[in-house]
C-alpha positions as CSV (number, residue, x, y, z in Angstrom):
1,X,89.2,141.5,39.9
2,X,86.1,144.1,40.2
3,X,83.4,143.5,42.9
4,X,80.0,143.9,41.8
5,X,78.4,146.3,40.4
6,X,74.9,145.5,41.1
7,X,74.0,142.7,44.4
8,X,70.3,141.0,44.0
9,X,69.8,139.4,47.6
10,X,69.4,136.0,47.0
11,X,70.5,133.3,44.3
12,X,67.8,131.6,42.6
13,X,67.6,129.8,39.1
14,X,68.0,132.1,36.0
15,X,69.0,131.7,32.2
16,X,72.4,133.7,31.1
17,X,74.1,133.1,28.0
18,X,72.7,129.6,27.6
19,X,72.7,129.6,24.1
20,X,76.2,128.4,22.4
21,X,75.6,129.8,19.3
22,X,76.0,133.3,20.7
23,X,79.8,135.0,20.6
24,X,79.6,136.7,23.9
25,X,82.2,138.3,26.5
26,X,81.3,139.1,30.3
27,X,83.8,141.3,31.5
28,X,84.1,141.5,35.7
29,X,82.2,144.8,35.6
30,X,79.0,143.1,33.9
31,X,78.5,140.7,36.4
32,X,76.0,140.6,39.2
33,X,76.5,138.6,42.3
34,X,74.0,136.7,43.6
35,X,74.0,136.1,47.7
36,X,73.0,132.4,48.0
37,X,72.1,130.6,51.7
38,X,75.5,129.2,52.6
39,X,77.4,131.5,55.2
40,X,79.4,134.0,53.2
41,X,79.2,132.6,49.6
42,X,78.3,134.8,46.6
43,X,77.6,133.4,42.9
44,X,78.9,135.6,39.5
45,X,77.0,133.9,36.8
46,X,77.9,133.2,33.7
47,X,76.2,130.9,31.9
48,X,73.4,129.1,32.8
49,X,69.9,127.7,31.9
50,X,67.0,127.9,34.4
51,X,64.8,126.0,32.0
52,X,67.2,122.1,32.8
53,X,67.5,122.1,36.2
54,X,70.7,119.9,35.8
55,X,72.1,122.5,33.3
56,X,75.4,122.9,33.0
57,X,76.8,126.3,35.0
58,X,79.8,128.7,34.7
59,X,80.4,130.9,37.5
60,X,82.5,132.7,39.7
61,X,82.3,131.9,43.3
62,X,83.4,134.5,45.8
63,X,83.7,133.4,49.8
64,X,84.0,135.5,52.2
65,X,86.3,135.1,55.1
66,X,85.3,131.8,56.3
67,X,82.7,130.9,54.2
68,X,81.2,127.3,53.3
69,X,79.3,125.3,51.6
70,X,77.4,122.4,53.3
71,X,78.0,119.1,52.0
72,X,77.4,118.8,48.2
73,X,78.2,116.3,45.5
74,X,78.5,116.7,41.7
75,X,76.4,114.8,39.1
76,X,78.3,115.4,36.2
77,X,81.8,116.5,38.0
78,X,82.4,120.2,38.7
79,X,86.1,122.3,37.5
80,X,87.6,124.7,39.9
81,X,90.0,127.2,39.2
82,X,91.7,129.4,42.5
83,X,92.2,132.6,41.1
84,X,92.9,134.7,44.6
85,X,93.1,133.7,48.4
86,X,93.2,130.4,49.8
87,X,90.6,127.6,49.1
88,X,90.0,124.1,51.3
89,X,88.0,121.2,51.3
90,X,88.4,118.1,52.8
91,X,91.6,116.8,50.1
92,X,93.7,120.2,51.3
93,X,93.9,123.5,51.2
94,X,94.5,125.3,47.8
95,X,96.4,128.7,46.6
96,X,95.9,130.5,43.6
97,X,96.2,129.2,40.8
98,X,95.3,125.6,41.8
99,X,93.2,123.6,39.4
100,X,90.8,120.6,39.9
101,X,88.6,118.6,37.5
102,X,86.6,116.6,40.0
103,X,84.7,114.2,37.9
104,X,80.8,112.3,38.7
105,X,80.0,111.5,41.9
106,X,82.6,114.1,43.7
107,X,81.7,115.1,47.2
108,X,82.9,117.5,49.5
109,X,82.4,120.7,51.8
110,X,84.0,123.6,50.7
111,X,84.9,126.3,52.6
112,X,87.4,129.2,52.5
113,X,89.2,131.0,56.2
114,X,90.3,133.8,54.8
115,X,88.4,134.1,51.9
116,X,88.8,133.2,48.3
117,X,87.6,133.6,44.5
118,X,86.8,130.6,42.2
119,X,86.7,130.2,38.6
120,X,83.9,127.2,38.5
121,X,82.5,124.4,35.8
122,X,79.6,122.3,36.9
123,X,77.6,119.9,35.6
124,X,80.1,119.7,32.3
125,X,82.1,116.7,33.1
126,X,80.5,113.5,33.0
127,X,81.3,110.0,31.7
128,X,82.6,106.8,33.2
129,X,86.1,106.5,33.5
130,X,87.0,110.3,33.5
131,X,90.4,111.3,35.5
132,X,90.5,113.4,38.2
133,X,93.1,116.3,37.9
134,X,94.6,118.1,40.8
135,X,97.7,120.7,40.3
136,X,98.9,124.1,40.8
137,X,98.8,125.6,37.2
138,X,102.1,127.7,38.8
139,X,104.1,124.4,39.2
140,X,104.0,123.8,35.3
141,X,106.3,124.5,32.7
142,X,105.6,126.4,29.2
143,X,105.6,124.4,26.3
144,X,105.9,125.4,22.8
145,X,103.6,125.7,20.2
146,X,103.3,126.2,16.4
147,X,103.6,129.9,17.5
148,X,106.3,130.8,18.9
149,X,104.8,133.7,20.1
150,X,102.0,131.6,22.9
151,X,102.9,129.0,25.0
152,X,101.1,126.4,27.2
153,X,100.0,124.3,29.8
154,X,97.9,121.5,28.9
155,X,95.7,120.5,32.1
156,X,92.9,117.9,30.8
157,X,92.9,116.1,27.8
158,X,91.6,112.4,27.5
159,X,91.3,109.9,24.9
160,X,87.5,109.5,24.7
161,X,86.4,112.6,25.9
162,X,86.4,116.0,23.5
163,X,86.6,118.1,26.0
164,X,90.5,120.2,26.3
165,X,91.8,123.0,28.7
166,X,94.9,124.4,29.1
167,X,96.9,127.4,29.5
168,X,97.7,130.0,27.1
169,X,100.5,132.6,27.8
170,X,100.6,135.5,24.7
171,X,103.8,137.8,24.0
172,X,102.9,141.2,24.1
173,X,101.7,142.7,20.8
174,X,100.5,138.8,19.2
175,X,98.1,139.0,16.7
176,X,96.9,135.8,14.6
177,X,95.0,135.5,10.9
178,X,91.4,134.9,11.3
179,X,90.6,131.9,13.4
180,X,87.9,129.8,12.5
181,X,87.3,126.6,15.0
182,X,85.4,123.6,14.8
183,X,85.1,123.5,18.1
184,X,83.5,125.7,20.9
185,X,86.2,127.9,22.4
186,X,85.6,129.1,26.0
187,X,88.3,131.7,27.8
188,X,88.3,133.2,30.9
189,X,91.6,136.0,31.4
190,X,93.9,135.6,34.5
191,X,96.6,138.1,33.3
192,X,96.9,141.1,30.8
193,X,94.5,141.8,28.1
194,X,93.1,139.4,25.9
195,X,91.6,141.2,22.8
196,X,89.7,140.1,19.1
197,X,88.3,142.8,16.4
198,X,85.0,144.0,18.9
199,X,87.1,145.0,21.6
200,X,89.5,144.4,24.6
201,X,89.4,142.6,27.6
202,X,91.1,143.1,30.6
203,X,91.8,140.1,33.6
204,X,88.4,138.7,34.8
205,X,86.7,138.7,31.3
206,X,85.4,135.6,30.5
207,X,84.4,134.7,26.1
208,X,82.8,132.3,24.6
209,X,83.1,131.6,20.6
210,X,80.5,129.5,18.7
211,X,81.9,126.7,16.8
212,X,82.8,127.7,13.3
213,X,82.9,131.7,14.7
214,X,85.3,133.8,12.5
215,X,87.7,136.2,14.9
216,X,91.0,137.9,15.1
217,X,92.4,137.5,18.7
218,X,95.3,139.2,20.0
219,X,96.9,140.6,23.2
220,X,98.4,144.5,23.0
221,X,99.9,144.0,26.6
222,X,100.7,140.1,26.7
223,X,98.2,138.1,29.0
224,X,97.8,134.4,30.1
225,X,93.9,132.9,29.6
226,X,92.3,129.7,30.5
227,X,91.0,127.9,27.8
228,X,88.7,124.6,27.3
229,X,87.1,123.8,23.9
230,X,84.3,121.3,23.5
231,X,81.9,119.8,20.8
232,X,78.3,121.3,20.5
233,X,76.8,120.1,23.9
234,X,78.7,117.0,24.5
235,X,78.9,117.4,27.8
236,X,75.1,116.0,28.9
């Protein structure tokens, strides 16, 4: 993935695509990182709302060779996703491509020896009763769907909660009808080029599309994305 583009020297609270009514796409050369005061940690921002202090959050989180956070918890439960070098907290150490959904209450000191980069969810996965999910996205098996063109790999879905993510893996050369969802539809690309009628997006991009948002997506090259789709904000 790109490094920055532009470094500000220190992290502080700011509103980016907060509004989820607003098709966007961030690709990895948009993004600004943000040095914040843990040793060697550096926030890509993607969505956040500096106006609720307990907002939810979207980021990338880069650490540098060993880099840390001090102790933390997670009001609300946090998501990670390892997308390159080797990430550890007190449960293990994780390679890329690991996935956790850590839900309320979640503490833990993460840290990184030889550096790593995070796809991260906070603050959008709260409720009694939610699972906790730990697994190497790399250790499942494609399933079919109704296209036989995209595969998947479901990795959260529970009754009671209307929240979903998974995996999506595209043929080269897909392209689907107009979609129209009832749901909001988030994606952030691991592999290949994800693409829609505005434009093309390479590994690193991440999309978000409104509930009830018309589009036309396809992949030219093949790709594999990250998905999770949720209600209009359920998640508070």
């Amino acid at each position: 993935m790109a490094e920055t583009t532009t470094v500000n020297p220190a992290w502080e609270a700011k509103t980016i695509n907060h509004n989820l009514s607003v098709r966007l796409a961030v690709k990895p050369a948009d993004i600004t990182w943000y040095k914040t005061i843990c040793p060697g940690i550096w926030y890509g921002c993607l969505e956040s709302d500096s106006a609720i202090w307990d907002s939810p959050l979207t980021q990338i989180t880069r650490f540098d060779p060993g880099g840390f956070f001090y102790e933390h918890g997670h009001p609300d439960g946090e998501e990670i996703l390892v997308l390159q070098g080797s990430f550890q907290d007190e449960t293990g150490e994780y390679s890329p491509g690991s996935y956790q959904l850590n839900p309320e209450g979640f503490v833990h000191v993460p840290s990184s020896l030889e550096g790593c980069l995070t796809f991260v969810k906070l603050r959008q996965h709260g409720g009694d009763g939610r699972q906790a999910v730990k697994i190497n996205i790399n250790d499942l098996s494609w399933q079919p769907t109704s296209i036989p063109q995209i595969k998947v790999k479901p990795l959260y879905q529970q009754e009671g909660f209307p929240d979903e993510v998974w995996i999506e893996q595209w043929e080269p050369g897909t392209t689907l009808p107009q979609v129209i969802e009832p749901k909001i539809r988030e994606i952030f690309v691991l592999q290949g080029v994800w693409a829609d009628e505005l434009g093309e997006y390479p590994a690193g991009t991440w999309l978000r599309y409104p509930a009830n948002c018309p589009y036309i997506p396809s992949s030219p090259t093949g790709c594999e994305v990250y998905v999770k789709t949720y209600a209009f904000r359920h998640l508070k």
